[in-house]
C-alpha positions in Angstrom: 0.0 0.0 0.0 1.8 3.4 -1.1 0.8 6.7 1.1 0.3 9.7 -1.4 2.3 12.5 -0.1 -0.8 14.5 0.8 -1.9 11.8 3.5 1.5 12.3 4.9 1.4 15.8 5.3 -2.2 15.6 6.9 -0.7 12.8 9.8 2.3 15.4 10.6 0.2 18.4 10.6 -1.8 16.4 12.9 0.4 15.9 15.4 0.2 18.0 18.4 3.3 19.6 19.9 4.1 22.2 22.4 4.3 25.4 21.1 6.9 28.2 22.0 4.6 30.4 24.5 3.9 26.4 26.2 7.9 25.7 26.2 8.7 29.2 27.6 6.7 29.0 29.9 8.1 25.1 31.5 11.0 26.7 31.3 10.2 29.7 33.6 8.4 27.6 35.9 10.5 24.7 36.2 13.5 27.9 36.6 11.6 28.7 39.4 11.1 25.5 41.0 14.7 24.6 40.6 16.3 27.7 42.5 13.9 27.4 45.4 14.8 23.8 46.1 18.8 24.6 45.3 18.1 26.9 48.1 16.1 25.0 50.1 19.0 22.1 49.9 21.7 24.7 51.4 20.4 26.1 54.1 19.5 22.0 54.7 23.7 21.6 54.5 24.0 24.9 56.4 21.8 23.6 59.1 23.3 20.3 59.6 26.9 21.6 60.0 25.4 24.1 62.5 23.9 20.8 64.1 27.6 19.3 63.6 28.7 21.6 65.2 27.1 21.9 68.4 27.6 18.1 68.8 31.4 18.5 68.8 31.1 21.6 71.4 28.8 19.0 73.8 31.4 16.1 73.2 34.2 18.4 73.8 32.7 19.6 77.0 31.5 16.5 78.4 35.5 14.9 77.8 36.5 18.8 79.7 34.7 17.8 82.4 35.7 14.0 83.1 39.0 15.2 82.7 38.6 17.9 84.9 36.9 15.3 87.8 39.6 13.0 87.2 42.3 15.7 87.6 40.6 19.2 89.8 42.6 17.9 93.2 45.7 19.2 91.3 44.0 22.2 90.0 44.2 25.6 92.1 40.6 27.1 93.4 38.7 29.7 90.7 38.5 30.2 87.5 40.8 29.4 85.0 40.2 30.3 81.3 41.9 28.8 78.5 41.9 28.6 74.6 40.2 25.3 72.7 39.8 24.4 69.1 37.0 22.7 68.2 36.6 21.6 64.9 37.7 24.8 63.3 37.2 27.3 65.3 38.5 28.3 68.8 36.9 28.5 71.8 37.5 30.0 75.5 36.9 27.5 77.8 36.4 28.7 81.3 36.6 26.5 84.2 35.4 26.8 87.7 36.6 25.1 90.7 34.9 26.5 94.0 34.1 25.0 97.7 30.2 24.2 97.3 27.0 23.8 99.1 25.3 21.1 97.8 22.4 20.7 100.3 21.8 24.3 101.2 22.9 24.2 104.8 26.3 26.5 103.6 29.5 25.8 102.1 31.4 22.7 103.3 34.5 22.1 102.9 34.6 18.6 101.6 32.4 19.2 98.9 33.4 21.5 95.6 31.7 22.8 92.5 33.6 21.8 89.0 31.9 24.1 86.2 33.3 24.2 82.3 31.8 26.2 80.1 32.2 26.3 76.3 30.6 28.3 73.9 27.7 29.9 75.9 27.2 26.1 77.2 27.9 25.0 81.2 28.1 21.9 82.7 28.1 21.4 86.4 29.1 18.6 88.7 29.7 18.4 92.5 32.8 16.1 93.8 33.4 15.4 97.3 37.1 14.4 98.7 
């Protein structure tokens, strides 16, 4: 069976396609779509190394601080401050060694206050000797 060039024009003419207003306009809005989730997906990055972050601050002062029980016999009464890098970035870390009163019925002297504090973040802890 032979197709007569007119029948062949009519099936192509027939087709339907997207015209350029149509293609213009995916593009736009796909455009659109595509910068707000390119954004979306770095402040998601910037948010989880903020989160990274603050997790190596809490380990850091958590090991500070069993250190510091382990060792504060040896370690002068007051405050000390010192510099401590953390990740990237450096930190003051200030520690505090003072006679405590744990129960409320005044300071004994048997019982002191360890306090470290990193990074706007304090951990306390009472030791007895």
């Amino acid at each position: 069976m032979r197709h007569k060039p007119q029948d062949r024009r009519r099936s192509v003419s027939g087709v339907r396609g997207y015209t350029l207003i149509e293609a213009l306009l995916l593009v736009v809005i796909l455009g659109i779509v595509g910068a707000s989730l390119g954004n979306s997906l770095i402040a998601a990055s910037q948010s989880t190394e903020a989160n990274d972050n603050t997790l190596l601050i809490d380990n850091a002062l958590v090991t500070q601080m069993e250190t510091l029980r382990a060792t504060w016999q040896s370690d002068p009464l007051g405050v000390q401050t010192t510099q401590l890098t953390i990740g990237s970035q450096t930190y003051t870390m200030t520690t505090d060694i003072e006679k405590a009163d744990p129960n409320g019925q005044g300071i004994q002297s048997t019982f002191f206050s360890l306090t470290i504090q990193i990074a706007g973040r304090t951990m306390c802890s009472y030791v007895g000797q």
